[in-house]
PAROTI-321114 format. One line per field, with one value per atom (N, C-alpha, C): residue in three letters; atom name; x, y, z. Coordinates in nm, 4 decimals, decimal comma, padded with zeros to 6 digits, always signed. Atoms other than C-alpha are relative to their C-alpha. Layout:
N
type <- [ALA_...] .
atom <- [CA_...] .
x <- [X_...] .
y <- [Y_...] .
z <- [Z_...] .
***
This chain:
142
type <- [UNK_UNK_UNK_UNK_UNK_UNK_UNK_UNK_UNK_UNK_UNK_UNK_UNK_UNK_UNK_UNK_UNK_UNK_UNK_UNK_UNK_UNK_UNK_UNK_UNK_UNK_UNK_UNK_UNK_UNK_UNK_UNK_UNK_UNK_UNK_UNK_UNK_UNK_UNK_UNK_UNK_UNK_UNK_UNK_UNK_UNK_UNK_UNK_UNK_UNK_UNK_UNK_UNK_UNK_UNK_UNK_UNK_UNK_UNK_UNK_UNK_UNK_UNK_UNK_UNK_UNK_UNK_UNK_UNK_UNK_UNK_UNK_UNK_UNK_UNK_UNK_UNK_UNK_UNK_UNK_UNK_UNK_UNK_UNK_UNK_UNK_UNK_UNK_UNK_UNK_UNK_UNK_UNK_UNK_UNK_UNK_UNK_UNK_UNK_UNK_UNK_UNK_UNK_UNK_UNK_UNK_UNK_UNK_UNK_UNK_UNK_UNK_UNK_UNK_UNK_UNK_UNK_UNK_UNK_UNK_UNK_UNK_UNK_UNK_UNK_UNK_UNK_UNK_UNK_UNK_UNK_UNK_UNK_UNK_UNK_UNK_UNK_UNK_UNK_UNK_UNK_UNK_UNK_UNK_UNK_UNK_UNK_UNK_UNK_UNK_UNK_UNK_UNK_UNK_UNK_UNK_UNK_UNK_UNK_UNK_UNK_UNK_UNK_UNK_UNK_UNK_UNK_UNK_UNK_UNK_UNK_UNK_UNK_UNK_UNK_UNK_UNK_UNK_UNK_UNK_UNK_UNK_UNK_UNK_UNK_UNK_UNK_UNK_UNK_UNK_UNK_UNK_UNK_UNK_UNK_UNK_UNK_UNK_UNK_UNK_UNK_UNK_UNK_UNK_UNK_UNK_UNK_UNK_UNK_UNK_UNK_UNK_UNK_UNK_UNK_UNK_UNK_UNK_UNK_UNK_UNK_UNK_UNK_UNK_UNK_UNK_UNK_UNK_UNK_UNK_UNK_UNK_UNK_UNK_UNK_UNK_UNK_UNK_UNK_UNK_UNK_UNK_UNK_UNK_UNK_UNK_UNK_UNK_UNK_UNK_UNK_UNK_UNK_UNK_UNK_UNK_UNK_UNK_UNK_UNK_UNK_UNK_UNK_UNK_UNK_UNK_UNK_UNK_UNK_UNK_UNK_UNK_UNK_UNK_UNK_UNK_UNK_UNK_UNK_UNK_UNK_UNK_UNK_UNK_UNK_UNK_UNK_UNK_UNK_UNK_UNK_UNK_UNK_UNK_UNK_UNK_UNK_UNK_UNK_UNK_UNK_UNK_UNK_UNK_UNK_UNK_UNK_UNK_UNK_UNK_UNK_UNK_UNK_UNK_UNK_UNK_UNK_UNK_UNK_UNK_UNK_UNK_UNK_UNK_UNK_UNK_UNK_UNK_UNK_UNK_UNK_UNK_UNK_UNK_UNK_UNK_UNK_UNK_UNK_UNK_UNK_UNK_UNK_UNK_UNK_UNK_UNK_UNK_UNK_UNK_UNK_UNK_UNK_UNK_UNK_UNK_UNK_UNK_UNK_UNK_UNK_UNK_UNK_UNK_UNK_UNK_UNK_UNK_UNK_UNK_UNK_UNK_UNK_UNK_UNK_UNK_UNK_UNK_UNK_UNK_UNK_UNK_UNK_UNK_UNK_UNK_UNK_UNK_UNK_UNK_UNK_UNK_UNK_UNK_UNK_UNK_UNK_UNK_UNK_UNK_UNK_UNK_UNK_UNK_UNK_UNK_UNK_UNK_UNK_UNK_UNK_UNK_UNK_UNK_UNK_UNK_UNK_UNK_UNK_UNK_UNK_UNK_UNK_UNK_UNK_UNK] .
atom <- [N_CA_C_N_CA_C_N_CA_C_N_CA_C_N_CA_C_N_CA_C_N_CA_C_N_CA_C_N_CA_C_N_CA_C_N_CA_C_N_CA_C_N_CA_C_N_CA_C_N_CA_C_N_CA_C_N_CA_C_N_CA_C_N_CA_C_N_CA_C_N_CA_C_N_CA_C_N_CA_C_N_CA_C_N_CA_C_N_CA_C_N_CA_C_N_CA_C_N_CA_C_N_CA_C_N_CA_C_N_CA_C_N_CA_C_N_CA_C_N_CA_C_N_CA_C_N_CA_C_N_CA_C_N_CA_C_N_CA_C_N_CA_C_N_CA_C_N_CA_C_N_CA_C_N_CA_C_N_CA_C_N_CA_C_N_CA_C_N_CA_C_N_CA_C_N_CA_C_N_CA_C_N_CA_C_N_CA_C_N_CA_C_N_CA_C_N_CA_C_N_CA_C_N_CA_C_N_CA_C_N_CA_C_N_CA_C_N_CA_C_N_CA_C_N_CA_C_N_CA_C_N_CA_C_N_CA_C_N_CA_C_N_CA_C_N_CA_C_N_CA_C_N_CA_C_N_CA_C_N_CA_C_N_CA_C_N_CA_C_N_CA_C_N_CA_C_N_CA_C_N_CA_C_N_CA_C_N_CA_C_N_CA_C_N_CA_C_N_CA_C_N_CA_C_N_CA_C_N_CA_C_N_CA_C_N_CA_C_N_CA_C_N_CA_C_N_CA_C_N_CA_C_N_CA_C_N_CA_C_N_CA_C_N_CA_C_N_CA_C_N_CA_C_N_CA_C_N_CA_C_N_CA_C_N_CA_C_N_CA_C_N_CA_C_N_CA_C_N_CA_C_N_CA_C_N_CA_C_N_CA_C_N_CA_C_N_CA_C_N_CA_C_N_CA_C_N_CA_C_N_CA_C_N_CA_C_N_CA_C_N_CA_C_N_CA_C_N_CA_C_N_CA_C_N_CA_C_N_CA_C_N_CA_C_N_CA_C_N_CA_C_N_CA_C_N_CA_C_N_CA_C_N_CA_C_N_CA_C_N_CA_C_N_CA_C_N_CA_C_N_CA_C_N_CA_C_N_CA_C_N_CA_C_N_CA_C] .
x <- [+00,0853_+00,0000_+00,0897_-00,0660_+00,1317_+00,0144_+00,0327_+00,2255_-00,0892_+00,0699_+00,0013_+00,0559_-00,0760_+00,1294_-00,0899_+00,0833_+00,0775_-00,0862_+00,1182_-00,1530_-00,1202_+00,1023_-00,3803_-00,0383_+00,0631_-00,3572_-00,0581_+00,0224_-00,4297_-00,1454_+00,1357_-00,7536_-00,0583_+00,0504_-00,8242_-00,0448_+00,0089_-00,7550_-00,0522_+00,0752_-01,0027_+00,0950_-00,0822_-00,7432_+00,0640_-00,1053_-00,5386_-00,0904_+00,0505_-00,8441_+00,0272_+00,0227_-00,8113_-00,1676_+00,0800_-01,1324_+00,0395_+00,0099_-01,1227_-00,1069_+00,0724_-01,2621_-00,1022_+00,0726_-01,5806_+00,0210_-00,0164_-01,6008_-00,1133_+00,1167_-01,7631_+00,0505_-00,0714_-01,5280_+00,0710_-00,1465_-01,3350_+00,1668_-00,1467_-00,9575_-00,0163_+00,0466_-01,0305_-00,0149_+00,0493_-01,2516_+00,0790_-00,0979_-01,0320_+00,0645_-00,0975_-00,7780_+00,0011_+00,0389_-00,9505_-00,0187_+00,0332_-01,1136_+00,1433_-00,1242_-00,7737_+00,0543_-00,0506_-00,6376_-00,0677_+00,0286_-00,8968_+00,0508_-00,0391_-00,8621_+00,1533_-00,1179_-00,4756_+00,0436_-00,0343_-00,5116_+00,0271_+00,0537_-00,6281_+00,0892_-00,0849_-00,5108_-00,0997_+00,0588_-00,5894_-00,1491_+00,1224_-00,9745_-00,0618_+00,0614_-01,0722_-00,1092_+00,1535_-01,3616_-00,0573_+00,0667_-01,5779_-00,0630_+00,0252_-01,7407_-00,1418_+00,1456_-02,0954_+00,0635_-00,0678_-01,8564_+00,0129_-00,0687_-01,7747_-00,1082_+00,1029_-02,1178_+00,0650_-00,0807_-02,0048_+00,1480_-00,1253_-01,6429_-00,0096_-00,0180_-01,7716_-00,0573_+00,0540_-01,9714_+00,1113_-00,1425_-01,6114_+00,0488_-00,1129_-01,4258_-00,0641_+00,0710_-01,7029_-00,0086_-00,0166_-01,7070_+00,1435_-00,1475_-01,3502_+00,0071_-00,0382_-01,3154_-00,1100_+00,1184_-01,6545_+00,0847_-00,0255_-01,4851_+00,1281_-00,1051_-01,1519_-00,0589_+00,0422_-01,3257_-00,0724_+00,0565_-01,5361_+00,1032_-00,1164_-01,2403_+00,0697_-00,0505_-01,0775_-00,0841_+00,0740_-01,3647_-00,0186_+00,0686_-01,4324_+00,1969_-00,1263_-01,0175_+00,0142_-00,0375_-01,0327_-00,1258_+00,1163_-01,3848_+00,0872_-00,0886_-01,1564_+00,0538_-00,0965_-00,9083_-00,0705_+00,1042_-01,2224_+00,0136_-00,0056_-01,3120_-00,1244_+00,0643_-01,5180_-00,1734_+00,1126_-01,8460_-00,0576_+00,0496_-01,9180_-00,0506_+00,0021_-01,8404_-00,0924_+00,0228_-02,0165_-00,0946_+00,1274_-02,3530_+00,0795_-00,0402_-02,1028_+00,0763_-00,0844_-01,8687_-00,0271_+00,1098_-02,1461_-00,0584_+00,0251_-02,2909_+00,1249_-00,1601_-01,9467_+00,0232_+00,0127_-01,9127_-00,1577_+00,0695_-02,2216_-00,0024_-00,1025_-02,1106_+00,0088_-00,1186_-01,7991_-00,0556_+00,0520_-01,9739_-00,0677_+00,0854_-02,2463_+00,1043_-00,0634_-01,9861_+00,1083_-00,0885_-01,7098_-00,0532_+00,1151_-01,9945_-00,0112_+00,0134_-02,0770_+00,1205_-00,1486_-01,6815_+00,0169_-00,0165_-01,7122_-00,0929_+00,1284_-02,0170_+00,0401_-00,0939_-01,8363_+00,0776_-00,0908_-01,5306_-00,0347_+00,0406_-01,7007_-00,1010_+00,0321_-01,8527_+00,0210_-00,1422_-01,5792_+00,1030_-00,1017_-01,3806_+00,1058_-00,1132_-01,1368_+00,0618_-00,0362_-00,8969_+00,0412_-00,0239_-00,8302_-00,1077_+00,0338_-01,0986_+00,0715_-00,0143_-00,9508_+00,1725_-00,1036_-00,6204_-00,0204_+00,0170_-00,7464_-00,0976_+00,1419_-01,0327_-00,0883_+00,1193_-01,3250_+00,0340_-00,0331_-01,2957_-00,0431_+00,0379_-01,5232_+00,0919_-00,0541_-01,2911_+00,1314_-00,1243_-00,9407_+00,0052_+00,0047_-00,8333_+00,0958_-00,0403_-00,7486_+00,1877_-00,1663_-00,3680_+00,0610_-00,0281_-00,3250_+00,0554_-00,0335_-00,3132_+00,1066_-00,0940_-00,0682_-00,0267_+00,0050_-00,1330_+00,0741_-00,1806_+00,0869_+00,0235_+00,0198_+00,0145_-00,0840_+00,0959_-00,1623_-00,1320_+00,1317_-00,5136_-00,0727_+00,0524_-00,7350_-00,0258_+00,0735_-00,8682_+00,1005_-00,0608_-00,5167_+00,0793_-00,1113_-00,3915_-00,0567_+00,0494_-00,3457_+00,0893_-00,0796_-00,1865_+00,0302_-00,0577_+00,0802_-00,0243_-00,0294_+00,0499_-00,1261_+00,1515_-00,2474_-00,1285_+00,1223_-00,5731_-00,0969_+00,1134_-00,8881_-00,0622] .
y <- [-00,1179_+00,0000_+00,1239_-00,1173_+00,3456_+00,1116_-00,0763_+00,5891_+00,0966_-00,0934_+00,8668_+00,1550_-00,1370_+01,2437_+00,0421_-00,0679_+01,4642_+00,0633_-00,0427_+01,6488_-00,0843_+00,0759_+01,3834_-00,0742_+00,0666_+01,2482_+00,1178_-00,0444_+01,5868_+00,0582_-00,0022_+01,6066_-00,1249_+00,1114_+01,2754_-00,0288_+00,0392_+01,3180_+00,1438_-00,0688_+01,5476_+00,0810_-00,0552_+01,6206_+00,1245_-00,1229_+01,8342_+00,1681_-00,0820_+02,0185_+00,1409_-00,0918_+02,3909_+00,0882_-00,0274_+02,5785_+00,1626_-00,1330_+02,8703_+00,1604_-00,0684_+03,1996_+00,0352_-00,0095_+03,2535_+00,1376_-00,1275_+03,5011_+00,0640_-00,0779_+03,8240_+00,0977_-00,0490_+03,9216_+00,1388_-00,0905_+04,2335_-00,0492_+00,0286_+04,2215_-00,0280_+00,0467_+04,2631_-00,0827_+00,1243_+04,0231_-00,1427_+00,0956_+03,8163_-00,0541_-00,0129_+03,8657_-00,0627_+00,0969_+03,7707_-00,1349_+00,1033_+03,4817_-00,0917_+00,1140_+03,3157_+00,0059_+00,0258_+03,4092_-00,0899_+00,1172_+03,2356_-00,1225_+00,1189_+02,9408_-00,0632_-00,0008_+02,9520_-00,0484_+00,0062_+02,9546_-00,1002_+00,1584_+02,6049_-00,0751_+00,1331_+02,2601_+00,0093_+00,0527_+02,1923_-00,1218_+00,1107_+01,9816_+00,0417_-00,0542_+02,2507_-00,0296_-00,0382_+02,3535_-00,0864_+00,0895_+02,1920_+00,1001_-00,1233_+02,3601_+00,0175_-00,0351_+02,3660_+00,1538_-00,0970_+02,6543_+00,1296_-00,1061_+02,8905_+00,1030_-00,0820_+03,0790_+00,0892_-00,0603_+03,1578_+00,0583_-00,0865_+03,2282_+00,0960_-00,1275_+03,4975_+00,1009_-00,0980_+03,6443_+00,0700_-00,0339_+03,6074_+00,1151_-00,1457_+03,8011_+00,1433_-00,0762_+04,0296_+00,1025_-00,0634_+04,1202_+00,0530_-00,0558_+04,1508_+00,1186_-00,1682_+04,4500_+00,0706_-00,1123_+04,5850_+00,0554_-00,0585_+04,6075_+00,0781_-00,0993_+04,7564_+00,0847_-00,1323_+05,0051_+00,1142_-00,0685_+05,0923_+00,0374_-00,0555_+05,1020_+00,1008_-00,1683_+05,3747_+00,0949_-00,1147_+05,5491_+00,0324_-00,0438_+05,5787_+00,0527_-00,0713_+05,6518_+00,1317_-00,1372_+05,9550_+00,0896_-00,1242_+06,0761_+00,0312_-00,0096_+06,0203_+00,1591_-00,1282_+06,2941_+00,1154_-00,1050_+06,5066_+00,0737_-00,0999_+06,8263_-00,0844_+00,0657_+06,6814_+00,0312_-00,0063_+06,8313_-00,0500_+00,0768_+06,7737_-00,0975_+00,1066_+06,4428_-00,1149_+00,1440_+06,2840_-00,0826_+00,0742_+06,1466_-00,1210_+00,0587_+06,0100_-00,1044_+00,0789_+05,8250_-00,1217_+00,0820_+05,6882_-00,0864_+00,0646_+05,5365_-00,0709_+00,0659_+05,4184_-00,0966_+00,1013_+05,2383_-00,0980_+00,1135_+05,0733_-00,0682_+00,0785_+04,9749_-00,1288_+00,0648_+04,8347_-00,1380_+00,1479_+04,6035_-00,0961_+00,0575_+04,4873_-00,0931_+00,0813_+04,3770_-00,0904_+00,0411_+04,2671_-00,1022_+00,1813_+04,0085_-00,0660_+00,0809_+03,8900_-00,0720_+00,0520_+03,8264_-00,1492_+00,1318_+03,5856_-00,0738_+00,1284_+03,4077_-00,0541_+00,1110_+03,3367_-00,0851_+00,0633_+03,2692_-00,1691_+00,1160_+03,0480_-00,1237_+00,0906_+02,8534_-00,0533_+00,0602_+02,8188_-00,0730_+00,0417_+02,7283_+00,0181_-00,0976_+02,9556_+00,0419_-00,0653_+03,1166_-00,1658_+00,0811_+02,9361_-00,0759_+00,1501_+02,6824_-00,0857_+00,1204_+02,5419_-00,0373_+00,0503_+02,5339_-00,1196_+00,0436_+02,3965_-00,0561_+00,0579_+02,1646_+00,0344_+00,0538_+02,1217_-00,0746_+00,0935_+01,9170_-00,1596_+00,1066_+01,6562_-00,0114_+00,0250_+01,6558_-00,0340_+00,0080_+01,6429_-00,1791_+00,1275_+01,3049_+00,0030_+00,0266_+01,1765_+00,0190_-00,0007_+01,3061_+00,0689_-00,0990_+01,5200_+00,1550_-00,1296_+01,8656_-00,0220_-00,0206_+01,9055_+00,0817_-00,1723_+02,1850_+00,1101_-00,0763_+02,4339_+00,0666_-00,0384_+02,4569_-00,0833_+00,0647_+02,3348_+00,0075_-00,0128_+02,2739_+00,1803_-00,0698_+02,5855_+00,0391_+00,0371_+02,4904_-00,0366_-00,0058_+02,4358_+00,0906_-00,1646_+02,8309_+00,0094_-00,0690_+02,9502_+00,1249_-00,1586_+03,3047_+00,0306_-00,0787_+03,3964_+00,1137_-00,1461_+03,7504_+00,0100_-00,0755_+03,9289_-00,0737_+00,0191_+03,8132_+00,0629_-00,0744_+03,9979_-00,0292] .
z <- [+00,0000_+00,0000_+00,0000_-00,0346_-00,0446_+00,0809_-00,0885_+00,1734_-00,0413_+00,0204_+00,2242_+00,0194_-00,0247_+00,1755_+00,1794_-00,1294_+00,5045_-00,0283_+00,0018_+00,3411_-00,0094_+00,0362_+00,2592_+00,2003_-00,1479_+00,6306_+00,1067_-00,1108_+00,7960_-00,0291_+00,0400_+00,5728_+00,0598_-00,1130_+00,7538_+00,1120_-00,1171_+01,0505_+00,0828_-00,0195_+01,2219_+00,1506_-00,1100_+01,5475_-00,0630_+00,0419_+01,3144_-00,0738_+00,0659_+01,1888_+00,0894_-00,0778_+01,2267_-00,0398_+00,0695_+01,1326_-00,0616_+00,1045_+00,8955_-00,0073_-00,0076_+00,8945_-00,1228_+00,0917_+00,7193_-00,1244_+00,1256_+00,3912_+00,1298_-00,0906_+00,5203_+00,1067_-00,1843_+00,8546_-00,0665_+00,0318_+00,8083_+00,0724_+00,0141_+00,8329_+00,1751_-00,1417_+01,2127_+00,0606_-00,0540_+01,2841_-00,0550_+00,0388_+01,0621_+00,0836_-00,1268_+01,2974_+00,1099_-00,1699_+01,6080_-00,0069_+00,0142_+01,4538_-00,0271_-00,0108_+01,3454_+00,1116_-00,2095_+01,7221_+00,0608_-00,0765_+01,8369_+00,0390_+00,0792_+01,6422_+00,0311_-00,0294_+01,7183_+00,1099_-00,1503_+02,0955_+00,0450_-00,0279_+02,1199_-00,0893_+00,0272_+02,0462_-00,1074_+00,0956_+01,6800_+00,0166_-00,0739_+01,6771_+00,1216_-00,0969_+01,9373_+00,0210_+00,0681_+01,7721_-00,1313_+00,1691_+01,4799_-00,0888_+00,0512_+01,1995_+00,0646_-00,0820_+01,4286_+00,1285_-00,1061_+01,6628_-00,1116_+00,0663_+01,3558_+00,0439_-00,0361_+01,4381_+00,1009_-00,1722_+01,8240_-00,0422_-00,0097_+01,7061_-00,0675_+00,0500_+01,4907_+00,1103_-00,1181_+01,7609_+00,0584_-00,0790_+01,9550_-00,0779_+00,0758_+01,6892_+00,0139_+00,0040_+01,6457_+00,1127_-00,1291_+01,9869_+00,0897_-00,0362_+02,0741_-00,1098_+00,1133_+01,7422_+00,1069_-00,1060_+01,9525_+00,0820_-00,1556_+02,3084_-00,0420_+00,0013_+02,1460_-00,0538_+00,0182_+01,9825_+00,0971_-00,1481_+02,2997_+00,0676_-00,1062_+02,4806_-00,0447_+00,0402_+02,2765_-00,0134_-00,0546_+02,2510_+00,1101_-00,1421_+02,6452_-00,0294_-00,1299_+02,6893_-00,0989_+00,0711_+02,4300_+00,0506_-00,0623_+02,5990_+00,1527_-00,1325_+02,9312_-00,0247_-00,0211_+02,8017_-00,0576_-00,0078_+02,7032_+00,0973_-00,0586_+02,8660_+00,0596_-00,1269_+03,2154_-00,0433_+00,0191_+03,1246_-00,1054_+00,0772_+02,7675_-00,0482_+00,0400_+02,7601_+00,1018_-00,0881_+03,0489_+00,0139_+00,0222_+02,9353_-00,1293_+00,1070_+02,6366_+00,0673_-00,0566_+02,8386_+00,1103_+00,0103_+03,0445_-00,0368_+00,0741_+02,7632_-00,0610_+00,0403_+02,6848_+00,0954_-00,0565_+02,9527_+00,0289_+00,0190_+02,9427_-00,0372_+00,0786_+02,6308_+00,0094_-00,0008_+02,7060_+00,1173_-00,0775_+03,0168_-00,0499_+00,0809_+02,8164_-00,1438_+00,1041_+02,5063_+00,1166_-00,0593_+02,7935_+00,0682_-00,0735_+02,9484_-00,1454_+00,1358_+02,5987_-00,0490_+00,0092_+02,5633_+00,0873_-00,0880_+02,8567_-00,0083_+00,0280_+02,7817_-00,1133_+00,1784_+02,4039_+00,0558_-00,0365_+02,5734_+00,0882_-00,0904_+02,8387_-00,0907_+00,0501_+02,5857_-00,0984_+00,1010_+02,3315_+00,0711_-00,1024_+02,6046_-00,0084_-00,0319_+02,5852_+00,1387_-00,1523_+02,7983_+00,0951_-00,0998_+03,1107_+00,0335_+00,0407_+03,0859_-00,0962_+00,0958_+02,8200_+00,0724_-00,0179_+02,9808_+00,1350_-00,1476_+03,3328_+00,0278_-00,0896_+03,3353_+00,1077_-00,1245_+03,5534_+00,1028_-00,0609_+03,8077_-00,0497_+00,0536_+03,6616_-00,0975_+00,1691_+03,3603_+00,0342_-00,0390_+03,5563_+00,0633_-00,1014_+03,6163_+00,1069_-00,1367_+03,9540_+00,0453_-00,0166_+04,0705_-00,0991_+00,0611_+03,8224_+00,0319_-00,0823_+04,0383_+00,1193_-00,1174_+04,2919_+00,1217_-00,0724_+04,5674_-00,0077_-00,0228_+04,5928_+00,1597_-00,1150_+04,9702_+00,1054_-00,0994_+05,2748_-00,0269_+00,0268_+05,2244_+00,0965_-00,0819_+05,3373_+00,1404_-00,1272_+05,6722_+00,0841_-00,0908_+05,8145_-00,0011_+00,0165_+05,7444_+00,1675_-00,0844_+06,0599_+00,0304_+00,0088_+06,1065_+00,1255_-00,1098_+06,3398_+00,0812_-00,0639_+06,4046_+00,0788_-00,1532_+06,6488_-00,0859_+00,0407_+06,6382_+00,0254_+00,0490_+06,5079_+00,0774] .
***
């Protein structure tokens, strides 16, 4: 039988898939969307996730643009700006929760580096300390 080129095995093999950004994104969202995509272990995501990772991209160009708009109303003159900056940060909370509800269900970020507990197998973690419940503190007591 012959070997098989690597390209032909990494169309095969669904671990190595990365997914692609849809037509449509600006350069931007481009941007974010292949970061995403990048972050993670190849076979992160499937193509049923590209939806949510555009949201992701979508929303990360949002919150940087909010965010320069609130830090240039910042160096505004105090009165003018302050029903604008206001609404700027409303904004920016409202897109900066939407960031973590993508994230948290792309599983990005530090979920994806650090399991669940249900998901960690047994002996895996280490502590890096005494359990909680036997801190006890030298100095004066409260």
């Amino acid at each position: 039988m012959p070997r098989k080129s690597a390209a032909a095995t990494a169309t095969l093999d669904p671990r190595g898939h990365r997914l692609e950004p849809p037509p449509g994104l600006s350069e931007a969202e481009r941007a974010a969307f292949v970061a995403a995509v990048r972050s993670v272990k190849p076979g992160h995501f499937a193509d049923e996730d590209t939806p949510l990772l555009t949201a992701y991209a979508a929303a990360i160009v949002q919150e940087r643009s909010i965010a320069q708009d609130l830090e240039a109303a910042e160096e505004a003159e105090e009165d003018e700006k302050s029903k604008t900056k206001d609404r700027l940060r409303t904004a920016h909370g409202r897109v900066a929760g939407s960031l973590t509800r993508l994230a948290r269900a792309l599983r990005l970020g530090a979920t994806a580096r650090a399991p669940s507990r249900n998901r960690r197998l047994p002996g895996t973690v280490e502590p890096s300390g005494p359990p909680p419940w036997e801190y006890r503190h030298e100095g004066k007591a409260h």
